[in-house]
C-alpha positions as CSV (number, residue, x, y, z in Angstrom):
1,X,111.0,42.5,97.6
2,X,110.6,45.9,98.2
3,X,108.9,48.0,95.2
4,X,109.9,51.6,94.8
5,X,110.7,54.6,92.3
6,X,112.7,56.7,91.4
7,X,112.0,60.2,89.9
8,X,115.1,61.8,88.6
9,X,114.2,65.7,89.2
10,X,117.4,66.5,86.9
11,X,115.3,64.7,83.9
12,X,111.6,65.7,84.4
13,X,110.5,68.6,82.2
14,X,106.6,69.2,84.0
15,X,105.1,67.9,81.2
16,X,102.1,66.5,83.6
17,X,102.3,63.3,80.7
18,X,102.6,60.8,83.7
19,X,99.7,62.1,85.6
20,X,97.4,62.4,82.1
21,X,98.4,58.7,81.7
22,X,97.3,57.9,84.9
23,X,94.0,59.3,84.6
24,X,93.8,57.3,81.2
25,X,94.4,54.2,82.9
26,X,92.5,54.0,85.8
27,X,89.7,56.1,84.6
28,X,90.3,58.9,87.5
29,X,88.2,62.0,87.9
30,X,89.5,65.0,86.0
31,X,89.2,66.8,89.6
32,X,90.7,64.4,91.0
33,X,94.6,62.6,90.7
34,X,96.2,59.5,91.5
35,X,99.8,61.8,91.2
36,X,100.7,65.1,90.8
37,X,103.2,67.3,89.2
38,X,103.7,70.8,91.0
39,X,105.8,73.5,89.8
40,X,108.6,74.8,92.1
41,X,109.8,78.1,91.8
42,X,112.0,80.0,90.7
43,X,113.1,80.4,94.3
44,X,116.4,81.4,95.9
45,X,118.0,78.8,98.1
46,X,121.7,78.5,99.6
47,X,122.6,76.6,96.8
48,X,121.5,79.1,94.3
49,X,118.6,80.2,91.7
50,X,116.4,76.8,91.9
51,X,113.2,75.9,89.7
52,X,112.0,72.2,89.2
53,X,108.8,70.0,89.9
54,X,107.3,67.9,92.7
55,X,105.7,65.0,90.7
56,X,104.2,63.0,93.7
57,X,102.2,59.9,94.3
58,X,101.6,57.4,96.9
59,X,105.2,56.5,99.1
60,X,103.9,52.7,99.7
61,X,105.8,53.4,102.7
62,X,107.5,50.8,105.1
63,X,105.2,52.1,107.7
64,X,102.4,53.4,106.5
65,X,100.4,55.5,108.4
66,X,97.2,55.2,106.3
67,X,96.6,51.0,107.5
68,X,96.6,51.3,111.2
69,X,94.2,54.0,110.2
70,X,91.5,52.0,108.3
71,X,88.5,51.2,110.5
72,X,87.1,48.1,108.2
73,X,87.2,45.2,110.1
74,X,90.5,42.9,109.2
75,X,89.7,39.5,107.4
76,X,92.6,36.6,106.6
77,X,94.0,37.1,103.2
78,X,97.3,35.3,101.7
79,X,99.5,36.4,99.6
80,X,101.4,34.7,96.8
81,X,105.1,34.8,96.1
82,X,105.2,34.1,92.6
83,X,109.3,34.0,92.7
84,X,109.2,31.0,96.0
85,X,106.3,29.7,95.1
86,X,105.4,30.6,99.2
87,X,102.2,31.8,100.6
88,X,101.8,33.9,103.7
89,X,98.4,34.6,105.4
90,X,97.7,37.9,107.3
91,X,95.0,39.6,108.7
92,X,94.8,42.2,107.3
93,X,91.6,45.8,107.3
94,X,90.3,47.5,103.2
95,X,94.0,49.3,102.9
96,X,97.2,46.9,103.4
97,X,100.9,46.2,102.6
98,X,101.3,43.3,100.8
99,X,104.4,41.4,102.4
100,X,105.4,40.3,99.4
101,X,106.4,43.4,97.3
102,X,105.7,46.2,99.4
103,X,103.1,48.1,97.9
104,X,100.1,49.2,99.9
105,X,96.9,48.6,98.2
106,X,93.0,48.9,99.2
107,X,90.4,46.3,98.7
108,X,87.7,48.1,97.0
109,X,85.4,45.7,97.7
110,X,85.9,46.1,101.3
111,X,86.9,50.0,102.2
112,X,84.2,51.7,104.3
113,X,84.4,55.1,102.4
114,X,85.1,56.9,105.5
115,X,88.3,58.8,104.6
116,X,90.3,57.9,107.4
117,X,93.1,57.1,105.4
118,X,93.2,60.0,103.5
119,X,93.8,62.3,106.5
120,X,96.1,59.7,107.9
121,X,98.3,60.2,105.2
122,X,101.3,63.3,105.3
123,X,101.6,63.3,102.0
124,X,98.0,63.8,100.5
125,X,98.4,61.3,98.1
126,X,94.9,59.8,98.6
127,X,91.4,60.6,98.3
128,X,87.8,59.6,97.8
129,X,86.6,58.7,94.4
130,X,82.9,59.2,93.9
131,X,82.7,57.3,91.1
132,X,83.8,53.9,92.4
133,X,81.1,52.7,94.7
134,X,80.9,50.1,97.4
135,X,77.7,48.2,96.4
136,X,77.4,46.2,99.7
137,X,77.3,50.1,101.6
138,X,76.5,53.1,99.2
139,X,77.7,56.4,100.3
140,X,79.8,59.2,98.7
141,X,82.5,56.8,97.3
142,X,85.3,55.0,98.1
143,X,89.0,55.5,98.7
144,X,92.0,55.8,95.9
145,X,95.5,56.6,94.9
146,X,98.5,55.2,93.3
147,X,98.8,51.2,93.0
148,X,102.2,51.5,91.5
149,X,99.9,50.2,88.7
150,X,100.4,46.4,90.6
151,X,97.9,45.0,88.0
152,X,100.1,46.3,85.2
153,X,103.4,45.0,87.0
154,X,101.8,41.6,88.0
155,X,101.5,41.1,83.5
156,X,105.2,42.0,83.6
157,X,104.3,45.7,82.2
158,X,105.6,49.1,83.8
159,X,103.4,51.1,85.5
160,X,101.7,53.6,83.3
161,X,103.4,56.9,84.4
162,X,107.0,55.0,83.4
163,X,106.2,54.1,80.3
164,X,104.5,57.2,79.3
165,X,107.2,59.3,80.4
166,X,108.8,61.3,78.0
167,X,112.1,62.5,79.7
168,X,112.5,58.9,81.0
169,X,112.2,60.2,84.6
170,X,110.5,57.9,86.0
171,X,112.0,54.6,86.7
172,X,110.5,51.7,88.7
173,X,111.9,48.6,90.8
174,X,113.1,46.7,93.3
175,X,114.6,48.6,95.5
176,X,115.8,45.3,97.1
177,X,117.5,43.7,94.8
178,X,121.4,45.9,94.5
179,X,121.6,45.8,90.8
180,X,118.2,47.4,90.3
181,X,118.4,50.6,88.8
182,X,116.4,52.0,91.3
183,X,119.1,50.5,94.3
184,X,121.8,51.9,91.7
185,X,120.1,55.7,91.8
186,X,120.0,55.3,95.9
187,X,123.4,54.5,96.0
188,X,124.0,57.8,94.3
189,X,121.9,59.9,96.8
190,X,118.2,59.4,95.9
191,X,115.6,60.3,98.8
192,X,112.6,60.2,100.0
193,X,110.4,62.8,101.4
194,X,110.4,63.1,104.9
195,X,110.8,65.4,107.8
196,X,111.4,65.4,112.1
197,X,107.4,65.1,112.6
198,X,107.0,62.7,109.7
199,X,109.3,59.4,109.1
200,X,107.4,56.4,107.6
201,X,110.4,54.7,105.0
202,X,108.6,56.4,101.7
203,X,109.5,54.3,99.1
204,X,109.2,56.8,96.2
205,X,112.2,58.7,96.0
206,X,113.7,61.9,94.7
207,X,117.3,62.0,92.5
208,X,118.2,65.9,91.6
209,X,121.3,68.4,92.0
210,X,121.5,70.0,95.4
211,X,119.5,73.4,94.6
212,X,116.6,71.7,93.4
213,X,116.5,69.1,96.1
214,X,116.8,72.1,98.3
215,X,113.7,73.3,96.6
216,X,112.3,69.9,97.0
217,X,113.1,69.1,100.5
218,X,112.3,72.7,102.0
219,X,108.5,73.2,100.2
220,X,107.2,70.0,99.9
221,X,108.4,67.5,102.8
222,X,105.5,66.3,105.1
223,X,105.0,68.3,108.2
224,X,102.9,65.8,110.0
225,X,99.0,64.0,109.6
226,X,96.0,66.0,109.5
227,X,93.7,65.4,112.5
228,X,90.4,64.2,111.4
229,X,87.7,66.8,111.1
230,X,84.4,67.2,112.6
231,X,82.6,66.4,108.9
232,X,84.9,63.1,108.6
233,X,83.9,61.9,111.9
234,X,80.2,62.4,111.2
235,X,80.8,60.5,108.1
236,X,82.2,57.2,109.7
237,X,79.3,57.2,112.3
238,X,77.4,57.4,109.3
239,X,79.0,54.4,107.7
240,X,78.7,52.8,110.9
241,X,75.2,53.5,111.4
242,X,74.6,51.5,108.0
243,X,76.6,48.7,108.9
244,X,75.0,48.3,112.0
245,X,71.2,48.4,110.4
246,X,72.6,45.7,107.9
247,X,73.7,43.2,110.8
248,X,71.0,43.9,112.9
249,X,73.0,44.8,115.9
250,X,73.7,47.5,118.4
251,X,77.5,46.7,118.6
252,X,78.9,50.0,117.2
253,X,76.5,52.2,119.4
254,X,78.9,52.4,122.2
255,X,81.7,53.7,119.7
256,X,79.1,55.7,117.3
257,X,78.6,57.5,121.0
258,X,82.2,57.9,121.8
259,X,82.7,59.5,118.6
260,X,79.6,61.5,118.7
261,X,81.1,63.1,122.4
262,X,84.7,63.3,120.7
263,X,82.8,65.5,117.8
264,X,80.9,67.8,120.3
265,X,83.6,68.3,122.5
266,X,85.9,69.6,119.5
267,X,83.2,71.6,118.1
268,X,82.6,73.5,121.6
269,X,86.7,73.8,122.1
């Protein structure tokens, strides 16, 4: 199983309703958004006179660049197949993908806080909440974006952008199974976003006529991942340096040092 969805650019009318219901349902800072809707245009392209929106949100890509980037240290944890009845264990850091239905997800209880993840991701689509706080470590917050509303899917609901959408542009699935609606609208030519420097398998694709996929395709496709900056690396050696007060150890002073050098030697160049 393969989770995915579908926005149909030829139905959405930027009515921002999906990202207000987002907000509503996992209580997300006004400054802050699980998704997006961006206005495109009116632009020429060689299609013609295009205008239409970017609503964007987390890919849960088939290779996601954000969980080789998480720097928690991995712990077992299985995973339930409801439909086999199987279980599958995997080691696995604070953001996964779960092997059974795709989606990548962040242990809340468990992410370090550090923003690593959000500047491994092309597409922007996640960011650090200060209002959800790691009790075991403190600091500014910890990381967030869109679940694909799992929780809501797991009680056999739709996620909460779908069902609040008013154009119906927004359709969720499995993009597995062939007689999904969402296999039906890639069949007809839906896309994700991706680009020469960036190709991960997003799993959130776009549906549209050619001009506004055009407008799509050409303004908002990821060019590449941001390289971490000199404030985010100070930041993890700070997490660090509170994780290694709590064990008692010197273990991460070796890489808090490496780090520290990295740091200085970008600053200088």
């Amino acid at each position: 199983m393969q989770y995915g969805m579908i926005i149909d650019l030829n139905r959405c009318v930027g009515c921002h309703a999906c990202a207000i219901a987002c907000k509503a349902e996992w209580e997300v800072p006004a400054d802050k958004g699980r998704n997006w809707v961006h206005r495109l245009g009116p632009a020429k392209t060689p299609e013609g006179l295009a205008a239409t929106y970017y609503p964007g949100l987390c890919n849960h890509c088939n290779e996601p660049s954000c969980v080789p980037a998480c720097p928690a240290d991995v712990v077992e944890k299985t995973f339930h197949d409801n439909r086999t009845g199987k279980t599958q264990t995997l080691r696995v850091a604070a953001t996964y993908k779960n092997p059974v239905n795709g989606t990548v997800q962040i242990d809340r209880h468990r992410c370090l806080g550090c923003g690593a993840c959000a500047h491994a991701c092309p597409y922007g689509a996640r960011y650090i909440n200060p209002e959800i706080k790691n009790e075991d470590i403190g600091g500014e917050g910890i990381a967030d974006k869109c679940t694909y509303c799992l929780p809501r899917v797991e009680q056999g609901l739709e996620p909460a952008c779908v069902l609040t959408c008013l154009a119906n542009a927004r359709i969720f699935g499995d993009l597995d199974d062939p007689d999904s609606e969402v296999s039906r609208y890639v069949s007809k030519g839906a896309i994700g976003l991706t680009s020469a420097a960036v190709h991960i398998g997003p799993n959130s694709r776009y549906y549209g006529n050619k001009k506004d996929m055009h407008l799509l395709t050409s303004t908002s496709a990821p060019t590449g991942t941001g390289k971490p900056s000199a404030s985010l690396r100070r930041g993890f050696i700070a997490q660090l340096t509170t994780e290694m007060k709590k064990a008692g150890g010197l273990g991460f002073l070796g890489l808090a040092g490496a780090v520290i050098a990295s740091d200085s030697d970008d600053d200088n160049g």
